[in-house]
C-alpha positions as CSV (number, residue, x, y, z in Angstrom):
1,X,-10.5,2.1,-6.8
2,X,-13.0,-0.4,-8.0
3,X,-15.1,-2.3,-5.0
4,X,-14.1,-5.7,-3.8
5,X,-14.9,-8.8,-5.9
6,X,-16.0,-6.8,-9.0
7,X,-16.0,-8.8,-12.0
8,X,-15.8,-6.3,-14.6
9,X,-12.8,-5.9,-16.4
10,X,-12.3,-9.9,-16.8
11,X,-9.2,-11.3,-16.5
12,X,-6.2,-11.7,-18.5
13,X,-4.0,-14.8,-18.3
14,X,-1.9,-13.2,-15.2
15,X,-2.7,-9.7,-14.1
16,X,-0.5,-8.1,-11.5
17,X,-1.7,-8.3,-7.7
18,X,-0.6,-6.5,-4.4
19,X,-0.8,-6.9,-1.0
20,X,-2.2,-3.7,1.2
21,X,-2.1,-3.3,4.4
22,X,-5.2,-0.8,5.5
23,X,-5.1,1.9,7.8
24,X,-7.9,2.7,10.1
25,X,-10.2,5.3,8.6
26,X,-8.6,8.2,11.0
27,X,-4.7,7.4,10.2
28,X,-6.5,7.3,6.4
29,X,-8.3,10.7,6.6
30,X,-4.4,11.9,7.7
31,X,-2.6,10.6,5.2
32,X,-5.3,11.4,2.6
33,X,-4.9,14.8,3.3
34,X,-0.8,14.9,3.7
35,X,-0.9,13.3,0.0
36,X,-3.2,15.8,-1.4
37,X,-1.5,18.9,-0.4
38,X,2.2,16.9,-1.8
39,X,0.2,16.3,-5.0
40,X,-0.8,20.4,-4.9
41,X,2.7,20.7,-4.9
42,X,4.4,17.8,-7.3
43,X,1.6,16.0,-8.5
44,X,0.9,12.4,-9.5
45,X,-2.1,10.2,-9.2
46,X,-5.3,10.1,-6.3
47,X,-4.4,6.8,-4.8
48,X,-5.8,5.3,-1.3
49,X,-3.3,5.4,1.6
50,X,-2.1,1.8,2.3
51,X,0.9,0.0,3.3
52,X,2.7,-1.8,0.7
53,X,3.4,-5.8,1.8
54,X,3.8,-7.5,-1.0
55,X,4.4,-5.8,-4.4
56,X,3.4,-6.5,-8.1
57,X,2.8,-10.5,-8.4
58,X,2.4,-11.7,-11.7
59,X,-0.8,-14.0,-11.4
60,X,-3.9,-15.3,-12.6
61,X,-7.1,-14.1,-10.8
62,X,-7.7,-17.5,-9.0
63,X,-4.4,-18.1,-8.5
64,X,-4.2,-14.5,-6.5
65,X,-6.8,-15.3,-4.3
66,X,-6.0,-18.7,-2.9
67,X,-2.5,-17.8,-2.4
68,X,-4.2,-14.1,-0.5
69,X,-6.5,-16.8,1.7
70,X,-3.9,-19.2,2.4
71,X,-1.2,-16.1,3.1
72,X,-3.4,-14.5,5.9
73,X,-5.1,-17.3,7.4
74,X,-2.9,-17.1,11.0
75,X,-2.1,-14.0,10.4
76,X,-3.5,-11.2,13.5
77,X,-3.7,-7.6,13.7
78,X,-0.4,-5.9,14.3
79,X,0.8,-2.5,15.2
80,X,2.9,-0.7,12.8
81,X,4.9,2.8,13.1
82,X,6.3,5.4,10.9
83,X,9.7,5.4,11.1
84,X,10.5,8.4,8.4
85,X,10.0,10.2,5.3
86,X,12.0,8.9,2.7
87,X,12.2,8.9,-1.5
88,X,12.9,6.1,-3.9
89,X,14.0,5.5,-7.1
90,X,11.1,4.8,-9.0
91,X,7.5,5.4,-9.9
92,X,5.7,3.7,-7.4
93,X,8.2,4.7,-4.4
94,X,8.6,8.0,-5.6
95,X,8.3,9.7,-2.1
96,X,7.0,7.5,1.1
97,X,6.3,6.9,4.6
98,X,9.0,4.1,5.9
99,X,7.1,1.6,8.0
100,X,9.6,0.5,11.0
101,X,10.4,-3.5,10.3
102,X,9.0,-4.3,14.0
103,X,9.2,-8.2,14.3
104,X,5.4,-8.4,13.3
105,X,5.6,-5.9,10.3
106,X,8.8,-8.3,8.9
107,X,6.9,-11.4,10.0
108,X,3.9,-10.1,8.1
109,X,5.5,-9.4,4.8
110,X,7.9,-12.5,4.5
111,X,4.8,-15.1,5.6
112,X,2.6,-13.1,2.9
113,X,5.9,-13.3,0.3
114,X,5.8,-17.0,1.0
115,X,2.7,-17.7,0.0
116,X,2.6,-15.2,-2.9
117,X,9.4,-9.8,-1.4
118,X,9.3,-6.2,0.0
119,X,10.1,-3.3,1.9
120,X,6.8,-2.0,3.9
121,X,6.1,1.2,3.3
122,X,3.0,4.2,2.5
123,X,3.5,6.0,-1.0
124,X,2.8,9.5,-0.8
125,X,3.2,10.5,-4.2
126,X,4.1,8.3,-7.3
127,X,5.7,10.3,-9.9
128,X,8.8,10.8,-12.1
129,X,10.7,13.4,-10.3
130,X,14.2,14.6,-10.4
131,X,16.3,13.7,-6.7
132,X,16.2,17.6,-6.2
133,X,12.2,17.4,-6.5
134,X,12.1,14.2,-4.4
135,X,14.2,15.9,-1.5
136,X,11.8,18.7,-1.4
137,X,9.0,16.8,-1.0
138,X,10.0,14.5,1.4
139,X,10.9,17.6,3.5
140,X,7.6,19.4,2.8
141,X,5.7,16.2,3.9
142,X,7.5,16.4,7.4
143,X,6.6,20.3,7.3
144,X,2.8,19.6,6.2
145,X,2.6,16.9,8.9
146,X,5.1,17.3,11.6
147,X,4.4,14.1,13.8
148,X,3.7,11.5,11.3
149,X,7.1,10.0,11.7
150,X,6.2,8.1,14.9
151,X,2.9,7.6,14.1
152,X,1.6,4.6,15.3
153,X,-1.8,2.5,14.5
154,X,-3.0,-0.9,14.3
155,X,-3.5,-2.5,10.9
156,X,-6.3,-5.0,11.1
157,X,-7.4,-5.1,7.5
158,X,-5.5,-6.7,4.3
159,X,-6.5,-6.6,0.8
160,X,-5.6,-8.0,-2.3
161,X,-5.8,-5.5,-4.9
162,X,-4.7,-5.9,-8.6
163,X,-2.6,-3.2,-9.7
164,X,-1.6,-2.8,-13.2
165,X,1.6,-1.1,-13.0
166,X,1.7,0.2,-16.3
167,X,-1.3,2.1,-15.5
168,X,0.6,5.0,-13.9
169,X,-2.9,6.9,-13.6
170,X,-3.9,4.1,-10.7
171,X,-7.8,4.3,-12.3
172,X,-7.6,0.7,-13.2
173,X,-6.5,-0.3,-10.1
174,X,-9.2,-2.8,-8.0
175,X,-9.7,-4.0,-4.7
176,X,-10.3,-7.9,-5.4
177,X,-10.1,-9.4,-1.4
178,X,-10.6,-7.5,1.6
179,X,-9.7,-9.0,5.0
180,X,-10.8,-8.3,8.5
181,X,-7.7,-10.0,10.8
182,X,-9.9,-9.2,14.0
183,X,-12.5,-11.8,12.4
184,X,-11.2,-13.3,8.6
185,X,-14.3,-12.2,7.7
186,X,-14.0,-11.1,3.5
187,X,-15.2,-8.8,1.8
């Protein structure tokens, strides 16, 4: 993923923007590695580990980053805590970690879908694959990693990425705004 505030790649009317939640880099390095070995296995795209908050906003550049400020201006580190393994229906949510909806988690996600709707969760894999394929590797990511579900960290950094979902390989994918909550310092 492209560095924060990188102006290459210019910007088109409305791109489509995200909301990440980052783990710290130890809870990364774990997932990182639990997503590897299921893309061994099923493949799908290299992506970073992050908690999905807000989803695939259609927006202009500027637009996307003033609503990001205003979203996460009272907003504090919170705790959040993997509640399960589970698979989706599409692309994007092909097979994922489900983040518990804790009050802050929910608080989190509707006051960032205010100002920019989802459920929070951590994609392990994005792919195409059959409910079958799905089930297997939701079960092999509990084998690979036995105590992630119950796993819990603090999330102290948000980013505002834009995320071109037609691009299933993720390699246009960018890190616009990066947050520190400890100190709204951005990056």
């Amino acid at each position: 993923m492209a560095e924060p505030n990188n102006p290459e790649g210019g910007d088109k009317p409305e791109d489509s923007y995200s909301v990440w939640a980052l783990p710290p880099s130890d809870i990364k390095d774990r997932l990182k590695s639990l997503m590897s070995s299921l893309r061994s296995e099923f493949g799908g795209p290299a992506f970073d580990p992050h908690i999905t908050v807000v989803g695939d906003l259609r927006l202009r550049r500027d637009e996307a980053i003033a609503r990001f400020h205003s979203a996460i201006a009272t907003l504090k580190p919170y705790t959040a805590r993997i509640a399960g393994v589970a698979y989706g229906t599409f692309f994007y949510q092909c097979v994922y970690l489900l983040i518990h909806p804790s009050p802050e988690v929910v608080e989190t996600s509707s006051h960032c879908c205010g100002h920019l709707a989802y459920m929070p969760h951590v994609s392990l894999i994005y792919g195409d694959l059959s409910d079958e394929e799905k089930e297997r590797a939701r079960k092999r990511a509990e084998e690979i990693d036995e105590s992630v579900c119950g796993l819990t960290f603090e999330v102290s950094s948000l980013a505002l990425c834009k995320t071109d979902t037609l691009d299933k390989t993720t390699e246009s994918w960018e890190m616009v705004e990066l947050c520190d909550l400890t100190k709204k310092d951005f990056a």
